[in-house]
VEXKOL-29213 format. One line per 8 residues: number of its first residue (from 1); for each residue x negated, y negated, z of C-alpha. Coordinates in Angstrom, 2 decimals, padded with zeros to 5 digits, m for minus. Last residue first. Layout:
! residues N
NUM) X,Y,Z ~ ...
This chain:
! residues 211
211) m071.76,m100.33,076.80 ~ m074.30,m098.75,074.48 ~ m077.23,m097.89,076.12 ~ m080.50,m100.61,075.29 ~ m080.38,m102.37,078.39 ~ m080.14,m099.13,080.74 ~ m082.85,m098.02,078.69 ~ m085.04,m100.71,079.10
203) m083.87,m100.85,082.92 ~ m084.81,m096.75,083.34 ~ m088.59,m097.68,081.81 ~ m089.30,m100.48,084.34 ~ m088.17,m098.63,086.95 ~ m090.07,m095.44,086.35 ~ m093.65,m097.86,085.65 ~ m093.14,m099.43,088.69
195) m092.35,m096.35,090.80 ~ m095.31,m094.83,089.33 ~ m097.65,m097.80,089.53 ~ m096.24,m097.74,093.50 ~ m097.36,m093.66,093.90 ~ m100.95,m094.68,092.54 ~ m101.27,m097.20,095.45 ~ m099.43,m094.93,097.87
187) m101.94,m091.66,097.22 ~ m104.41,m093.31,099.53 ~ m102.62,m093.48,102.31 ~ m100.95,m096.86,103.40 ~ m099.22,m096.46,106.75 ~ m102.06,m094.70,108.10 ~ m104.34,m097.40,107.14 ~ m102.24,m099.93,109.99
179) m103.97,m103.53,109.49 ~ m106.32,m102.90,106.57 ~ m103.67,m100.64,104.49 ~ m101.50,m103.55,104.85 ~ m103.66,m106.08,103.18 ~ m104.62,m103.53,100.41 ~ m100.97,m102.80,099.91 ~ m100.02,m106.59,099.43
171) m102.97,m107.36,097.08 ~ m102.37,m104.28,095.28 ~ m098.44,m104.88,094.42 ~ m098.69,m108.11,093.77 ~ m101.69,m107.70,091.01 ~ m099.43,m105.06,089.80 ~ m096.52,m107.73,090.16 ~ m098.13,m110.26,088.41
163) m099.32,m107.71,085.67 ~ m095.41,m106.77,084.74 ~ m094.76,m110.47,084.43 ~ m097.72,m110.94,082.13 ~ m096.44,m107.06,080.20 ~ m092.96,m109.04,079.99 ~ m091.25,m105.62,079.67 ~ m091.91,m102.03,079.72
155) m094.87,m099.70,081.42 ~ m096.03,m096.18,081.15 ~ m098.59,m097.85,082.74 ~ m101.23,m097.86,080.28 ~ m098.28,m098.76,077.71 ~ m100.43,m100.91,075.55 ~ m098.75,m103.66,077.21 ~ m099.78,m102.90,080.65
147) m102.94,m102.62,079.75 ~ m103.43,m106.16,078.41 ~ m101.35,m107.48,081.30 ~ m103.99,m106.30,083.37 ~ m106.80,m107.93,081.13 ~ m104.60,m111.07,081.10 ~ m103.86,m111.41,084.61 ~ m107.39,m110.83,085.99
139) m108.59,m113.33,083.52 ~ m105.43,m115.84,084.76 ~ m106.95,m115.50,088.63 ~ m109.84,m118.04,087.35 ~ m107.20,m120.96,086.14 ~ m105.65,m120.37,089.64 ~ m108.63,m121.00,091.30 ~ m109.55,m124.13,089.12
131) m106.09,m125.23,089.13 ~ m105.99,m124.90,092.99 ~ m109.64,m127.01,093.68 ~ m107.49,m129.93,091.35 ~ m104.03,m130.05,093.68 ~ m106.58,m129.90,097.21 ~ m103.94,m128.95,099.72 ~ m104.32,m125.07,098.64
123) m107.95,m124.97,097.68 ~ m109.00,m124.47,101.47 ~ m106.07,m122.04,102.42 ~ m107.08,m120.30,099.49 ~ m110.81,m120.26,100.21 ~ m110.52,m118.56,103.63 ~ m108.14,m115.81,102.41 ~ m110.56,m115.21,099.60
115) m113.55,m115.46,101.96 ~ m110.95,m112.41,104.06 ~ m110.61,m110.60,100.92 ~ m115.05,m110.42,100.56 ~ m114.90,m109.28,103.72 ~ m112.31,m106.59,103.77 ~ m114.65,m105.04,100.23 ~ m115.01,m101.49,101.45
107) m111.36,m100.47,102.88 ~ m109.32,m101.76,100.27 ~ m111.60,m101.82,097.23 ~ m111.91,m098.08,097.54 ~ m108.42,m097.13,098.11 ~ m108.16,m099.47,094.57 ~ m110.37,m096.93,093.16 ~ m108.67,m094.12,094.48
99) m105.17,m095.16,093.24 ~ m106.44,m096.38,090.37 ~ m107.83,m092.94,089.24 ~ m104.20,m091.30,090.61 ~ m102.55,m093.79,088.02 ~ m105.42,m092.63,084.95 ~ m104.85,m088.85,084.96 ~ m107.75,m088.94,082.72
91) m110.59,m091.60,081.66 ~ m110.25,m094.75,079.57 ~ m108.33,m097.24,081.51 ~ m110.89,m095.68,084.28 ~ m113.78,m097.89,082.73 ~ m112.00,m100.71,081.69 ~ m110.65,m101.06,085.47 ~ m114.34,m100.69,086.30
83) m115.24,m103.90,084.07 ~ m112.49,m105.82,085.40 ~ m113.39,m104.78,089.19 ~ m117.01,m106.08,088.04 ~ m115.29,m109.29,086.18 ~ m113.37,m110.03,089.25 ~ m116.66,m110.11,091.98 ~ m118.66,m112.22,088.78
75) m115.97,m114.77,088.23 ~ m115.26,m115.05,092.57 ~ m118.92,m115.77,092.59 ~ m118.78,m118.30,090.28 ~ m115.92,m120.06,092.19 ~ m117.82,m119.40,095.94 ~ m120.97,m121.75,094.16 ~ m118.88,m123.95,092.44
67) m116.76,m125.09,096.11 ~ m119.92,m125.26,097.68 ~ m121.58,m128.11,095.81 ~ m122.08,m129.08,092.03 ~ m123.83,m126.06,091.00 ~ m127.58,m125.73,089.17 ~ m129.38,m129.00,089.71 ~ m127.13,m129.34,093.07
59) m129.37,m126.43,094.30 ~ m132.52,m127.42,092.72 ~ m132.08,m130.73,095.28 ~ m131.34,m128.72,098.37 ~ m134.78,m127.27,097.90 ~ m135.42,m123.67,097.16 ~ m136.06,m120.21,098.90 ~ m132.30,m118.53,098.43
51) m132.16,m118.48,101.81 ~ m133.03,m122.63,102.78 ~ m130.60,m123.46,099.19 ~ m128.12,m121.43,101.01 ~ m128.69,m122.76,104.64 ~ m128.90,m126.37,103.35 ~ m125.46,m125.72,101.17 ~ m123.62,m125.17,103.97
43) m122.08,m121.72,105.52 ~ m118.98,m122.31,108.13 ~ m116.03,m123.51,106.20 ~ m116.73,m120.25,103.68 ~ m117.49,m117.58,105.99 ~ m120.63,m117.29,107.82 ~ m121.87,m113.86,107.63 ~ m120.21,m113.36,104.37
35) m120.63,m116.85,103.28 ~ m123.90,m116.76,103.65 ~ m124.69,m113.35,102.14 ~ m123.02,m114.17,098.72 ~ m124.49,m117.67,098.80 ~ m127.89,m116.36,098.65 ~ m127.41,m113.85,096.22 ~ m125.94,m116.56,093.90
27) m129.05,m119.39,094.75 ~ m130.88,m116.37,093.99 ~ m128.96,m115.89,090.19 ~ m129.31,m119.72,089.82 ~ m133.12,m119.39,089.94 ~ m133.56,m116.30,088.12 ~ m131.59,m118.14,085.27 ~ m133.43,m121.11,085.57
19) m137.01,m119.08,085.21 ~ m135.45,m117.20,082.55 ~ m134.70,m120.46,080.46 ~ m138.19,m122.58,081.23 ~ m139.76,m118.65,080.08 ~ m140.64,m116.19,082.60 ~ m144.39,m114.57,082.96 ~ m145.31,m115.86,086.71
11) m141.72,m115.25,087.63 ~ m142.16,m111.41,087.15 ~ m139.42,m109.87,086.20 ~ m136.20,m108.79,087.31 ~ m134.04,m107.97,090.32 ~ m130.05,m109.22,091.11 ~ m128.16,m107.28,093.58 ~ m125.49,m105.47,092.42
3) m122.04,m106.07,092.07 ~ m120.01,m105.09,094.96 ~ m118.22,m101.47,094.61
């Protein structure tokens, strides 16, 4: 699921700090829904600032341009799936749990993948836009690679090479399931941990039998 919207006080009764904090969380929401009906090339920072109800000069006050705005949102849109992984890392038959959730992701969140799409092209002949990307895709990484070397997965290895390929693995399945669904039940994404995981484990052993 999306994260959701933003909501709180009054403004009459915020502090300086809460009142810039509401501010940038607006400009946020703003973005979100230009860029979805949009897309990235197409949305400016005049309609967001116009949307989120402030000047194009307290927009700059709070992100640089575009490129900050879609950044920070692509923080918040991986720390929620982050936050959910946590949550089913910790619940029962954990692989079928992913399956579903990642099911989920697939065929409720096709916009937000195609902005990613969008942006990647975008970054990809601008050398300093990349870093920033890729720097952001290494929290994703981490956490998975986190799991994966606790044995979450039932998993051996490089548990960073392991997550690449989970992260691999989902991106390619989600992208399939959205051109032929039928092709990609939902049981596939949990099946593919499993075949992961069973490989993994049958090369450790085949590397630790004596020859």
């Amino acid at each position: 699921m999306p994260p959701p919207r933003r909501s709180g006080p009054d403004p009459a009764r915020l502090t300086r700090a809460e009142t810039k904090a509401r501010t940038r969380a607006l400009l946020l929401d703003a973005a979100a829904d230009v860029f979805a009906e949009q897309g990235f090339a197409g949305a400016s920072v005049e309609e967001i600032a116009r949307r989120a109800g402030f000047t194009i000069g307290a927009l700059y006050a709070h992100f640089p341009g575009k490129d900050d705005l879609f950044l920070t949102l692509f923080e918040e849109h991986v720390s929620h799936h982050l936050e959910n992984a946590a949550r089913i890392a910790g619940g029962d038959d954990v692989l079928a749990t992913f399956g579903a959730y990642l099911t989920e992701v697939a065929d409720e969140h096709a916009a937000w993948s195609m902005l990613e799409l969008e942006f990647l092209r975008y970054a990809l002949p601008r050398p300093e836009l990349l870093a920033r990307l890729a720097e952001r895709w290494r929290v994703p990484r981490d956490t998975i690679a986190e799991l994966a070397g606790g044995g979450l997965f039932g998993a051996n290895g490089d548990p960073r090479a392991v997550a690449t390929v989970i992260m691999a693995l989902f991106e390619g399945l989600v992208l399939q399931r959205r051109i032929d669904r039928a092709a990609v039940p939902a049981a596939l994404f949990s099946d593919a941990l499993r075949w992961l995981a069973r490989g993994l484990v049958s090369e450790k052993a085949g590397e630790t039998r004596p020859g």
